[in-house]
N, C-alpha and C positions, 0 to 999 in steps of 0.2 A: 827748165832753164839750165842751160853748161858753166860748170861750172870756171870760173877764170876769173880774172883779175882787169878791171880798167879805172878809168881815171876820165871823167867828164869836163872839160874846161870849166870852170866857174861864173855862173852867170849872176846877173843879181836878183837875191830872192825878193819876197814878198815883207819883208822888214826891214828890208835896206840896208843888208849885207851881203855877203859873198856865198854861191853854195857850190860846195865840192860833193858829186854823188860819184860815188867810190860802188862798185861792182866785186865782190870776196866770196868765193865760193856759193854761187848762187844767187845770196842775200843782199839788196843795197842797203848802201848807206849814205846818210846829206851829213854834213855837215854844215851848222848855220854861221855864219862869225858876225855878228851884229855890231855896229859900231860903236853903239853908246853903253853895251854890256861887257864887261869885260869877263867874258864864261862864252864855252863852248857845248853849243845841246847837241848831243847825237840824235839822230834822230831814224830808229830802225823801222820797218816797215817790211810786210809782205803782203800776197795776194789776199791774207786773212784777217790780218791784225797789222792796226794802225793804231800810236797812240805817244803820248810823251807827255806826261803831268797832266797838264788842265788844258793842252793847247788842241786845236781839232783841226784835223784834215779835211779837205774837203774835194771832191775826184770832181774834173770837170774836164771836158772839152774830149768825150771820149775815154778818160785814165790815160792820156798821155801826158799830163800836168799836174803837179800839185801845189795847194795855196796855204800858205800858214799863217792863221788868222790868231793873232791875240790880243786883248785887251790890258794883260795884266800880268808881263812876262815876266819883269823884276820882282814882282809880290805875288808869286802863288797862294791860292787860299788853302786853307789847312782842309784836311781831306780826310771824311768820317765815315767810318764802316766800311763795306765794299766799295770799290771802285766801280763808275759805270760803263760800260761797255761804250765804244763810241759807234758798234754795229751789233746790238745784242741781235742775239741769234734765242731763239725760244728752244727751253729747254736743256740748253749750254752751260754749264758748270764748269768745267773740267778742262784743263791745262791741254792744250796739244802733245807739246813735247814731254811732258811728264808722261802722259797716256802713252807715247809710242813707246817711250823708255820701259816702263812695265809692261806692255805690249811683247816686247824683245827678251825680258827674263824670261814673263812667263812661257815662252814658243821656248827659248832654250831650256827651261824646265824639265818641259817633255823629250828630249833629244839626247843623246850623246855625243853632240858637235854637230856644226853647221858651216858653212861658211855665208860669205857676204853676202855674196850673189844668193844663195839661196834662203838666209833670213830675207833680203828684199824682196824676194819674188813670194814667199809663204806670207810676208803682213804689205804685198803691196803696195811697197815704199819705193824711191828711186835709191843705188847702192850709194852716192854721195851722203842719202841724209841718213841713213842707217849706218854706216862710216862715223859721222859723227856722233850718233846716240850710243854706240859700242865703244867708242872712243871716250867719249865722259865715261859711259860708265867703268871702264877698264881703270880709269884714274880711281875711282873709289873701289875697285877689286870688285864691285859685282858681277862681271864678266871677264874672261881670261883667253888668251889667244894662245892656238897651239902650233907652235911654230913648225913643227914636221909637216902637218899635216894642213895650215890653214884655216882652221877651223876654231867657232868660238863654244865657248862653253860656259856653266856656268860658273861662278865665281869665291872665294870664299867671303866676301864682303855678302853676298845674299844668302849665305848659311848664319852668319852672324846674326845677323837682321832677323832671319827665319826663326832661330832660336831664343830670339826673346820672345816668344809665344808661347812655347814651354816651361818656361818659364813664370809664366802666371800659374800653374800649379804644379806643384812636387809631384803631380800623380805618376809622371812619364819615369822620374828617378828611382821612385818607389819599386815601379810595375817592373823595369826592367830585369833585376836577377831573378823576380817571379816567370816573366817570360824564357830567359835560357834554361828553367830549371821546369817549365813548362815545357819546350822543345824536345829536352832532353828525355823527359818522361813517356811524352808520346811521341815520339818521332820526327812531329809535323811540326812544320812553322806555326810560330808564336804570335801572335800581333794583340795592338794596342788602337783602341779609336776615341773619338769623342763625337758628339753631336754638335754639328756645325752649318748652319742655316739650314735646317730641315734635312743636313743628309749627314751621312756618317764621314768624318773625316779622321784616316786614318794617321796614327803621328810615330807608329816607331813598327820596327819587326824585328825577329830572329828567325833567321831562314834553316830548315832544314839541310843535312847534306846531300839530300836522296836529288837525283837526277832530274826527277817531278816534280815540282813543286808548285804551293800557293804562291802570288808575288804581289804585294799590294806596297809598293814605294810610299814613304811617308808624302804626305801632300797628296795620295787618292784619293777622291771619294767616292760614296756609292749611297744607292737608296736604302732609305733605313728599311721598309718593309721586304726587303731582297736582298739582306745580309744577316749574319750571324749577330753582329754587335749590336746594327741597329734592330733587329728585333730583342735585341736583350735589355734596347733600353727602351722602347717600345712596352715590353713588359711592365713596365715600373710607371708607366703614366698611372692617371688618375685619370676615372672613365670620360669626364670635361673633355681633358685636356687629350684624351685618345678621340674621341667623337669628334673635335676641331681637327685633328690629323684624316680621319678619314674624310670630313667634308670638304678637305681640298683638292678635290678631285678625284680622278679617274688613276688610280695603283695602274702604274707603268708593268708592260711586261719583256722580260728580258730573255727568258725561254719558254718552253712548252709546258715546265716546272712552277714558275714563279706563282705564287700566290699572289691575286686581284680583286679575291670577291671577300667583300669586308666581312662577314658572316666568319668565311674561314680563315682570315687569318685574325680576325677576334680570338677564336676558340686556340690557335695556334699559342697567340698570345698571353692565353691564361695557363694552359701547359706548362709556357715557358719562365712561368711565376711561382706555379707550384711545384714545377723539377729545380729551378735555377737557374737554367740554361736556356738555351734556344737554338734552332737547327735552323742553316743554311743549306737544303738539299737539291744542290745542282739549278740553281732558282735565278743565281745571277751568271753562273757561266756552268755549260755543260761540262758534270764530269767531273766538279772539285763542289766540294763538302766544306763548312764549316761551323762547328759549335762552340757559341760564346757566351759569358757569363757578366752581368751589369757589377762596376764596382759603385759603392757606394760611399755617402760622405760621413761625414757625422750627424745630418739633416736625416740620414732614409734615403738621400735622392741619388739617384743613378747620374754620375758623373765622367762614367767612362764606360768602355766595356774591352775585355780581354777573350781573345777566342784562339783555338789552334783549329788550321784549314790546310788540305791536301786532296790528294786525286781518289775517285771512291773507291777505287779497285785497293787503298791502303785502309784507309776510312769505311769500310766495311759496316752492316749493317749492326754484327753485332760490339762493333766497338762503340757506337755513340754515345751508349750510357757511361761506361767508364770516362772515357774521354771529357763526357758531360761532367763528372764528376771532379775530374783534374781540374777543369777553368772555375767552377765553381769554390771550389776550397782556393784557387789561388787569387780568383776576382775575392775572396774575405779574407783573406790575410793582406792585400795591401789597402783593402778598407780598413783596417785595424790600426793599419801604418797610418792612415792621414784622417784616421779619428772615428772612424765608424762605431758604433755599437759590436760590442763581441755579438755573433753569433753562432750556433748549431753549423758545423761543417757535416 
């Protein structure tokens, strides 16, 4: 539909008033003016969603008409729990326009800038209604336009947002001088993860200076049985609660490396209990290494994990242990910071 602007003669509606349907960017609009009520209903509508209080539309004669049927326009009845759909749709929950909205963060997430034409063409939207969804959201700073270049990006209003996630525990504030002091010590990038619907989501780094590097942007994630972290909190299950991990199918494989066969990375995982550590060897990308350490809480329980990752050619055979040694003494010292039991370093 083009977008533009008209104005329909007014003819008389179906309650014996005047209706003005107005054409605005796309979207119509009626307007009812009913004689004996002295109030105005808008009444919006599109090809999906029709609706206005208690009143119901009803499409006839083709959908080139519509009729507005009510019995009880001046006393709405009070309205409890969810609203009902007046075309449920099975299985339908979820808001359109909110979905496209989070739809458009999460694409600029991955990006460093976009422009119009090309957010509409990657979530296959037309550029007027994605115009408008960048355009609200720009009003709350979640998205931001770059005027050089046209291009959107994302916002500080969804760092804001982002960060009250962190928020639910000190661990990230703790971990952090652990990690530049982690970097520093071995070379390699420092990171920080937690377990996050069945996979590892990573929430902070310190990147090395070296030209190579690991790169894992907070908001990645990855399979727990094909990473440093998440095999470190893997580790720390309880045989139940690992047995339930492996019955969920078939261990994904990411290279020729990756460990699949539950036997071995069982045996992996008890290693990695009695060194402290856990090795990521070229398993989820060829070529880059990583060994991580489970922190834990005041319970025992593995609520984070911290690893340093780099290219093997630096990560070398014989530095594992060492290195193993680093995440480990620095995964219990910010265990001690948010209450763990002192242990043996």
């Amino acid at each position: 539909m083009k977008t533009g602007f008209c104005m329909v003669a007014p003819p008389r509606s179906a309650i014996g008033g005047n209706v003005a349907v107005v054409l605005i960017d796309g979207y119509f609009f009626e307007k009812y003016f009913h004689q004996t009520i002295n109030a105005i209903y808008y009444i919006y509508f599109n090809a999906l969603d029709f609706s206005l209080g208690e009143h119901v539309f009803r499409k006839y004669n083709e959908g080139a008409s519509l009729r507005l049927e009510s019995s009880r326009m001046s006393q709405p009845p009070a309205r409890r729990g969810r609203p009902k759909a007046m075309f449920p749709v099975e299985g339908q929950s979820t808001i359109q326009a909110l979905d496209r909205a989070l739809e458009v963060i999460q694409l600029l997430a991955t990006r460093d800038g976009m422009t119009l034409s090309a957010i509409a063409a990657a979530l296959d939207q037309s550029v007027a209604t994605m115009h408008r969804v960048l355009a609200t959201l720009e009003a709350r700073d979640f998205v931001e336009l770059s005027v050089d270049r046209h291009e959107w990006h994302i916002g500080p209003g969804t760092f804001r947002a982002g960060s009250a996630f962190l928020r639910r525990t000190n661990v990230v504030e703790r971990a952090r001088p652990e990690m530049h002091a982690l970097m520093a010590e071995s070379g390699e990038t420092s990171n920080l993860g937690v377990e996050w619907k069945g996979q590892v989501l990573f929430l902070g780094q310190v990147e090395t200076h070296e030209m190579i590097r690991a790169f894992f942007p907070p908001g990645t994630v990855s399979a727990k049985h094909a990473s440093g972290i998440g095999k470190a909190l893997l580790s720390r299950y309880d045989p139940g609660r690992l047995q339930s991990f492996l019955s969920n199918g078939p261990l994904e494989r990411f290279t020729a490396r990756t460990v699949t066969e539950p036997g071995a990375l069982l045996a992996q995982l008890q290693r990695a209990r009695d060194e402290g550590y856990a090795v990521d060897d070229e398993e989820r990308t060829l070529g880059m290494r990583c060994v991580a350490a489970p922190i834990l809480n005041i319970h025992g329980e593995a609520i984070a994990g911290i690893s340093v990752s780099g290219p093997t050619q630096r990560m070398t055979d014989d530095r594992i242990a060492a290195i193993g040694s680093m995440v480990r003494k620095a995964a219990t010292r910010i265990g001690k910071q948010i209450g763990a039991a002192p242990s043996p370093e």
